[in-house]
N, C-alpha and C positions, 0 to 999 in steps of 0.2 A: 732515106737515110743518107747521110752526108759524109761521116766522120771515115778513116783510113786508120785504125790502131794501128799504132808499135810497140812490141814485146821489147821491154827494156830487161827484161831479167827471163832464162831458160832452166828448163829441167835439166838436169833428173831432179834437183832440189828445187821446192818450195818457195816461192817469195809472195812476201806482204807488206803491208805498210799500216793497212786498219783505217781509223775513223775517217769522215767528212771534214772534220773541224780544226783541222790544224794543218798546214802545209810541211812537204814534204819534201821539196824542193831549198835547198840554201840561197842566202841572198843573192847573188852570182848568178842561179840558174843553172847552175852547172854541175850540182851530186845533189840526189835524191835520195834518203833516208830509207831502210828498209830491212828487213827481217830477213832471216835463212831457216827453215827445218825440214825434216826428212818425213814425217808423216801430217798429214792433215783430215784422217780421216775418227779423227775421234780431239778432245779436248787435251790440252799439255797433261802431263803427266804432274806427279808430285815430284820438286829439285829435277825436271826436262828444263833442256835449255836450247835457246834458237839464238840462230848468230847473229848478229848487231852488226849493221853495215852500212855501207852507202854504193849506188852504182855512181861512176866517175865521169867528167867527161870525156873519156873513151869509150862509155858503153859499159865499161866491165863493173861485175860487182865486189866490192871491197871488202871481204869479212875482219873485222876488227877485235870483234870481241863478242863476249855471250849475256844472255839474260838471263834469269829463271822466272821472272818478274811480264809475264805478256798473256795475251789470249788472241784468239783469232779476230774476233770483232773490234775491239781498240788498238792493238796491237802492246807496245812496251812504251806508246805515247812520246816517242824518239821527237826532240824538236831542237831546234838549230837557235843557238843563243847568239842574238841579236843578228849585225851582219858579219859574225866570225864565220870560221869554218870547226866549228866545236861545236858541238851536241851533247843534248844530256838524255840519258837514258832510264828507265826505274828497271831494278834488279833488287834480290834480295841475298844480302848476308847479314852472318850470325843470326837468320832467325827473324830478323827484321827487314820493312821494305825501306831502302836507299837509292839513291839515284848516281849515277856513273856519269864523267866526261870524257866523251872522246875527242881527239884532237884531227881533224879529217886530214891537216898536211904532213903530219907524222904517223898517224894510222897507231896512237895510243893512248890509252886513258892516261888522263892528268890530274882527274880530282874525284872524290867520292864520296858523298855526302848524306846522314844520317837521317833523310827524308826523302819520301819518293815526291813525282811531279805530275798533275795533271795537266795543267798549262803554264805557259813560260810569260814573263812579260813580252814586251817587244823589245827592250832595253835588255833582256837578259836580267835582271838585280835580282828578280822575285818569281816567284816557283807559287802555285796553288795546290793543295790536293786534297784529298777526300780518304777514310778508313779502307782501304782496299778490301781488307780479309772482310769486314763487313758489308762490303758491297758483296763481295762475292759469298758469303752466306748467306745471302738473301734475295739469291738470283741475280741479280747485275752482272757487270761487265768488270768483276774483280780479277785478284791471283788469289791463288790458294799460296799454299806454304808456312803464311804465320799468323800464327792463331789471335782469332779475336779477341780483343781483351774487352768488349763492348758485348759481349755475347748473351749474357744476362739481362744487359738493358733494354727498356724498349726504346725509352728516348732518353740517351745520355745527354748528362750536363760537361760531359769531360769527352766529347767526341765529337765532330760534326767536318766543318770547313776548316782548310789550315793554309796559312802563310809564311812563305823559308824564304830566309835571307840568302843569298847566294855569297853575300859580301861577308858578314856577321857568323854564318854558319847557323841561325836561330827560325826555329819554326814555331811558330805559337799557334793557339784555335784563335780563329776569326771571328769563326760565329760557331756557337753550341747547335746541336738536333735539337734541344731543348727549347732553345729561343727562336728558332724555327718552327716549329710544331706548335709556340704558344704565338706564334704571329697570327692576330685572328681576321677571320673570312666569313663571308655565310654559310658557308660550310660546316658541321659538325668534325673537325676534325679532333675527336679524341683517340685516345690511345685502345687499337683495338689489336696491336700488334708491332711489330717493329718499325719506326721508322729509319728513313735512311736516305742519302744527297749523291745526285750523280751529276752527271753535263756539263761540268762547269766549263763556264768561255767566256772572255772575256770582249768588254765593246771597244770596237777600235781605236778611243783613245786612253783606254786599259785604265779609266779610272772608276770600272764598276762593270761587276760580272755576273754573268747569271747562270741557276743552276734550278736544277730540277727535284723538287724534294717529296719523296713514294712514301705514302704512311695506308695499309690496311684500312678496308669498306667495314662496316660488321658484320655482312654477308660474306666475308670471303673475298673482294673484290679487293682492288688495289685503284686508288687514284692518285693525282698527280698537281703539284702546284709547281707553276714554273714563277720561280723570286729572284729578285735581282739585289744586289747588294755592295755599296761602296769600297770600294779595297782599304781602307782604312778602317773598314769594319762599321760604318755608318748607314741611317737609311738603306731599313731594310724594306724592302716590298713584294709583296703577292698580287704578280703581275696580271693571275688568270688563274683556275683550279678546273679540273677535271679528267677529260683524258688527252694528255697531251705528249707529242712524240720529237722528232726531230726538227733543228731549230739552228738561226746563226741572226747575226746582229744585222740589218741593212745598216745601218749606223749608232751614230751613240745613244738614241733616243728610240730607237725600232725596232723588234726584235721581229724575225720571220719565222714563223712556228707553223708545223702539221697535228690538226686535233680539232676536240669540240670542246673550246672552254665554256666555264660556266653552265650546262647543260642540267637540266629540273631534273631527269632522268639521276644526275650522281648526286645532285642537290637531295633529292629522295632520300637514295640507296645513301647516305650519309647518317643518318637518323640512328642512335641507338637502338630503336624495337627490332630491326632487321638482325640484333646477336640474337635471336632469344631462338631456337634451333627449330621448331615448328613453323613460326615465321620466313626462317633465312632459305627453308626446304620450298616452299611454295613462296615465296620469290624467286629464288634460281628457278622453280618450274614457269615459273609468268615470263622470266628474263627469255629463255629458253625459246617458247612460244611469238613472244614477240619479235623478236629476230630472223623469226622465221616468217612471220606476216607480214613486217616491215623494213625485212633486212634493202632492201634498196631504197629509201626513204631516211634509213638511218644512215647509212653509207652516206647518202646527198647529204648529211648534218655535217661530216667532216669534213676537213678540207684545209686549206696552208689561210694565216692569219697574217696579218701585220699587230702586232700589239707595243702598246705605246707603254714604254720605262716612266711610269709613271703612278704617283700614289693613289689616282681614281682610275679603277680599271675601265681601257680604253683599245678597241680590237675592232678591225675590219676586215672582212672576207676577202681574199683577193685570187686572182684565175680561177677562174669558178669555171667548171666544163673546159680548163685547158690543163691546170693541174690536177689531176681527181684522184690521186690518190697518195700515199707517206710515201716518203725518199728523204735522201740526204742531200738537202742543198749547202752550198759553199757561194759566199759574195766573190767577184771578181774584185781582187784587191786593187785594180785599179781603175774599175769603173764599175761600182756597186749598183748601178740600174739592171746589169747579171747576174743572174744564178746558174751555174750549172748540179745539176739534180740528175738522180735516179729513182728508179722503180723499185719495187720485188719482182720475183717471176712470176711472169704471168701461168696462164692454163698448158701452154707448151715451155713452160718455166724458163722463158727468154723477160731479161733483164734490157731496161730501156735507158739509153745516157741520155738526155737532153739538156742543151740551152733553154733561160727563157729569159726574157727584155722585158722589165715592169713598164718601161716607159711606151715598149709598142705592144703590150698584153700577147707577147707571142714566144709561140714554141718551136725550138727547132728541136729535133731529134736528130741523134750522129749516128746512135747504131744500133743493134740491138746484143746480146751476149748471154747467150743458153748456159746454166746452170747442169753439172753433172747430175744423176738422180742414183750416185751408190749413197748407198745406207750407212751411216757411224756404227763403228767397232763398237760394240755395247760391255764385250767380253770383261773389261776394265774398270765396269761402270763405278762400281763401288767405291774404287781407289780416289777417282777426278773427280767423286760429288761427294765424299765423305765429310767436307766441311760445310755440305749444304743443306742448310735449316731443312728437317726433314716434312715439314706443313707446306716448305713453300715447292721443295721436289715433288711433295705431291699433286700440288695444283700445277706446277708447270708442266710435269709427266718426264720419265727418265729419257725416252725416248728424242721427244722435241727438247728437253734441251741439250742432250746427246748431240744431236745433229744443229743446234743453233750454237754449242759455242765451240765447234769441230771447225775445221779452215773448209768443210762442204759446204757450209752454210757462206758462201761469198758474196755479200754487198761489195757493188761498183766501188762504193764513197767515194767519190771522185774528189778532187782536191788541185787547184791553182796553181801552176807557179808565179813567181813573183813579177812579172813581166804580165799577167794576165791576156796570157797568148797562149798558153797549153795548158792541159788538164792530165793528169796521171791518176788511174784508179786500178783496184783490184779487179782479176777478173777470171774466173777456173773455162773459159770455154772453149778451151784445147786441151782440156783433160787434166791439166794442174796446175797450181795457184798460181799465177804471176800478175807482174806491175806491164800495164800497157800506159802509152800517153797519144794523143789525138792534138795536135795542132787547129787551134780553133780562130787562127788571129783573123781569117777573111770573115769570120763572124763580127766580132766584137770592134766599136766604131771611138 
């Protein structure tokens, strides 16, 4: 182990930042983006708010202003428009999710606007986002607070991907769930349940992004098509379909992904006879069984991809017995031959950071960062899952996601500054949440 963390943010309160996928760091290098709350051992409450901040180049943390609009695993998606020092945050009022600007040299919001933000351009102009309240009733990485208006649909024609004007003040749909879900594959994908779009990110020269779109097995199961799409709303495509997890662009034409696309096993499990309840019973018993006879055979099946933005699906396996298992990798913005990645916790529930060089098939590890093992406040439970589709609380279990979207459940995600000389990620293992960073410049060449 190589790496030396530093605790950029201290107790008694809380700090975060969230995903892989977006940096957190301002142009400058100099304030880091970042969250403030007082509890992390259960999911945000209904109208709970955490502070909206930056730490400074002094070290210190800035509290500015609040959310209600965040979760522990993505955070409130805080990202730094263009090379200002203004940020835009999602929050919700009246009922609705909106997005906030904070102004970092006067330490005050300036603008607030009538749609929230998944990702930013790099220009700042334009804003993507996704149905939150629908994400979040249907398990993902939503807010609660305002009610789905999609909630009857399985696959709306008036709901999917959206595009806001930052100049204009105008959001419009992009692309419908509908015209997604009717984009065809070999796959059987009909309508066995809700569909719904999450991951969006864009390729780094942001003129086409790509997002992950969950539509129900007929067994019960859930798969996955990872599709890219023009920011002008053109060519669309179904890059891969199966089970596929975390992911970022190598370039405009690459996408690096962890999963088993295309797999006969969900090719299968796609087929409508698998609704019919006598059959779906003895298949979950076969699925059951097999996993159990083959569970390290199957495991060897997944693995991190390179797959090509492209209309004839095209994907090669890459660190094979060096990456072996999902993490959140992040490209080094200024020399995309890096990834810095992490783990889950292993069997002593220690979390692994490493470097890896495509160009020398090699791993470095910097450290490793033990995970707490208290239990999520359940006592609540009903208040923080109340908006969650009750079929799908029941396949995830109250419990597990109790504790997956509490600030206990702490992914590294580690994340770039803009210099591609240091990494900052989450990390609970000094006993509560904070932002460390690791200098990694004698790495990277």
């Amino acid at each position: 182990m190589n790496g030396i963390e530093i605790a950029l943010t201290k107790p008694p309160k809380h700090h975060f930042f969230g995903f892989h996928d977006i940096p957190a760091w301002n142009f400058d290098d100099n304030k880091i983006l970042c969250l403030e709350v007082d509890k992390i051992n259960r999911p945000p409450l209904l109208g709970e708010e955490a502070g909206v901040g930056y730490i400074d180049e002094n070290g210190i943390y800035r509290k500015i202003g609040y959310t209600q609009a965040y979760n522990f695993p993505q955070g409130a998606r805080m990202q730094w428009i263009g090379k200002s020092n203004q940020f835009i945050v999602n929050n919700i009022r009246n009922n609705s999710f909106v997005s906030d600007i904070y102004d970092a040299e006067t330490n005050k919001m300036v603008a607030t606007y009538d749609f929230p933000c998944h990702q930013i351009t790099r220009n700042g102009n334009f804003v993507f986002s996704i149905n939150y309240s629908r994400l979040h009733r249907l398990g993902g990485y939503g807010y609660q607070g305002v009610e789905d208006f999609t909630k009857s649909e399985a696959i709306p024609t008036n709901d999917g991907l959206y595009i806001g004007d930052l100049e204009d003040k105008k959001n419009e749909l992009l692309i419908s769930i509908r015209d997604v879900a009717n984009f065809p594959d070999k796959f059987q994908n009909e309508s066995f349940g809700h569909h719904y779009l999450t991951h969006l990110l864009l390729n780094p020269s942001n003129n086409r992004i790509a997002f992950l779109h969950h539509y129900p097995l007929p067994d019960g199961g859930e798969i996955t098509r990872l599709m890219t799409i023009g920011t002008n709303g053109s060519d669309l495509r179904c890059l891969a379909t199966g089970f596929l997890s975390h992911f970022d662009w190598k370039d405009d034409d690459t996408i690096f992904i962890y999963g088993r696309p295309n797999n006969s096993i969900e090719i299968l499990r796609s087929f409508p006879i698998f609704s019919f309840p006598f059959i779906k019973n003895a298949a979950n018993i076969g699925k059951k069984i097999v996993r159990i006879v083959l569970k390290n055979k199957i495991s060897n099946k997944n693995g991190f991809f390179l797959i090509k933005d492209a209309n004839k699906q095209d994907y090669t396996k890459i660190a094979e017995n060096i990456l072996t298992e999902d993490g959140h990798p992040m490209f080094c913005p200024t020399n995309r031959d890096w990834i810095i990645n992490d783990t889950y916790p292993n069997k002593e529930g220690k979390r692994t950071l490493m470097l890896y060089s495509f160009l020398r098939n090699q791993r470095i590890d910097l450290g490793q960062f033990k995970m707490i093992f208290e239990k999520p406040d359940l006592t609540e439970s009903l208040r923080y899952f109340k908006e969650i589709d009750p079929k799908k609380l029941k396949t995830i279990g109250v419990k597990n996601l109790a504790f997956t979207r509490s600030g206990l459940h702490c992914d590294l995600h580690p994340r770039w500054n803009m210099q591609g000389d240091k990494i900052a990620f989450d990390s609970i293992h000094e006993g509560s949440r904070q932002l460390y960073m690791i200098d990694v410049s004698n790495y990277i060449e």
